[in-house]
C-alpha positions in Angstrom: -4.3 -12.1 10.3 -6.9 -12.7 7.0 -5.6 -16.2 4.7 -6.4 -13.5 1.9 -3.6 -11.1 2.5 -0.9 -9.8 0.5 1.2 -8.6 2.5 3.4 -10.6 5.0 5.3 -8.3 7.3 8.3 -10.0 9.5 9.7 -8.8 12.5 9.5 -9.3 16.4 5.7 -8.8 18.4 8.1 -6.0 20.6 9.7 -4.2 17.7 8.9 -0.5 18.1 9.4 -0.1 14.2 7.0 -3.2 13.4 4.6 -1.7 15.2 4.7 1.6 13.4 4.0 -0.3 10.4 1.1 -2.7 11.4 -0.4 0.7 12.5 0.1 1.7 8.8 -1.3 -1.2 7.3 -4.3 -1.3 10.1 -5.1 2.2 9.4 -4.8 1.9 5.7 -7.3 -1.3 6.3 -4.6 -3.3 4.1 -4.9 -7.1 5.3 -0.9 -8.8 5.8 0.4 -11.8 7.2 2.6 -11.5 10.0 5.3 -13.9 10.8 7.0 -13.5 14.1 11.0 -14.4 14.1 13.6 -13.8 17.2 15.8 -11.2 17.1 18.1 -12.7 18.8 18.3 -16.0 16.5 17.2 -14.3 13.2 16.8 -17.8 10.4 18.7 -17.5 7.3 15.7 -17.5 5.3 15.3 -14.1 6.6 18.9 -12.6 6.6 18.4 -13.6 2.8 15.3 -11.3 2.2 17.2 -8.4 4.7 20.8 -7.6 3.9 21.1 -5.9 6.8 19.4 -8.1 8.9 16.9 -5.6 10.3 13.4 -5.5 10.7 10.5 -5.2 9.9 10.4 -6.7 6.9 7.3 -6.2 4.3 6.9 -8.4 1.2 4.8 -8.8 -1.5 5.4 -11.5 -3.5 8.5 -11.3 -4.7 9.1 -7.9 -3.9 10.5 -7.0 -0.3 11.0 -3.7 1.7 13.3 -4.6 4.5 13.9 -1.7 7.4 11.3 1.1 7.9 13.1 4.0 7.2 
């Protein structure tokens, strides 16, 4: 999105749950990243930031929030 965000959130353009929380940040008018990754062939870089694998994934820095619920 803006070079000037904070956020980056990390998940799949098709992930229902993603999309629940772009509408968050949207409505919240909070700028993020957002870096698109297969679910199928999820990179390690990721499963490293997600113990469980799932996403999305929000981070901030060094602090992550991985899953939405």
């Amino acid at each position: 999105m803006v070079s000037e965000a904070r956020f980056e959130l990390v998940s799949s353009q098709s992930c229902p749950f993603a999309q629940r929380t772009r509408m968050a940040l949207i409505e919240k008018d909070i700028p993020y990243a957002f870096t698109e990754i297969s679910l199928d062939d999820k990179p390690d870089w990721f499963l490293k930031l997600s113990p469980y694998g799932k996403v999305p994934l929000l981070r901030d820095g060094e602090v992550v929030i991985y899953e939405s619920a």
